[in-house]
C-alpha positions in Angstrom: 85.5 104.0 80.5 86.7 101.5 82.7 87.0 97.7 82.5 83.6 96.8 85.0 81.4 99.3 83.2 82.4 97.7 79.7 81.2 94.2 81.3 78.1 95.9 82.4 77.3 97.4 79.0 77.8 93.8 77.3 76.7 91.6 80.0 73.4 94.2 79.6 73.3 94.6 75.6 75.6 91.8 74.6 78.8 91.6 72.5 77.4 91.7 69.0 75.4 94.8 69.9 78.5 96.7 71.6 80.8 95.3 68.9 78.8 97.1 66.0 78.1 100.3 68.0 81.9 100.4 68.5 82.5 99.4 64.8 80.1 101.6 63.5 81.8 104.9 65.4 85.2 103.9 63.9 83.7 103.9 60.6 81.5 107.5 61.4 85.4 108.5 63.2 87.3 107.8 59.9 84.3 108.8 57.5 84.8 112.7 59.2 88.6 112.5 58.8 88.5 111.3 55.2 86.3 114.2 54.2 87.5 117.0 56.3 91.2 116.7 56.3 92.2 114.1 53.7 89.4 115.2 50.6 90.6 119.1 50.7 94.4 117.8 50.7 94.0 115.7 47.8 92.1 118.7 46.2 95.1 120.9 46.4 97.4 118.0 44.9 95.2 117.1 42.0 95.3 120.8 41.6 99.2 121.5 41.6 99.7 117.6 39.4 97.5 119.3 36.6 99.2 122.4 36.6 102.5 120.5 36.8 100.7 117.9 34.2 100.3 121.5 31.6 103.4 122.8 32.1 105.3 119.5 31.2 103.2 119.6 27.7 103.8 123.0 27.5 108.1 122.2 27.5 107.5 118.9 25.7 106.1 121.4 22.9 108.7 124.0 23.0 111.1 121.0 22.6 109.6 119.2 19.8 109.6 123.2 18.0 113.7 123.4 18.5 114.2 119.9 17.5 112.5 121.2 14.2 114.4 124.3 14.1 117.8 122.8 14.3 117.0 120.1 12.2 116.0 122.6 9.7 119.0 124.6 10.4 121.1 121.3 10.0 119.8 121.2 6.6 120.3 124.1 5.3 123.7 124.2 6.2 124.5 120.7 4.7 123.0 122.4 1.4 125.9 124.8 1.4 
């Protein structure tokens, strides 16, 4: 679009109305982007952080059940 039909459309509409138009298709433009490319990729990651989330509990568990088993083992051989 070139610069003398842009002064047409305001001269004819005025700025406010071309000024919202314009504002309101960034908003539609970034509306579409957020919820075809951005909303699917923040699906996968929420995805792969509570698998990552699970498996971190799961090693914080296996930890806590050595820590008890060489404590215990400890022990016993201080009873010796």
């Amino acid at each position: 679009m070139d610069i003398d039909a842009l002064a047409k459309y305001i001269n004819q509409y005025g700025f406010p109305i071309i000024a919202s138009s314009s504002m309101g298709y960034i908003v539609y433009f970034v509306w579409i982007w957020v919820t075809t490319i951005v909303k699917p990729i923040l699906n996968e990651t929420t995805d792969a952080l509570i698998e990552l989330i699970d498996q971190i509990r799961l090693l914080d568990n296996d930890m806590i059940r050595l820590t008890q088993k060489l404590i215990t083992v400890l022990s016993m051989r201080a009873k010796k």
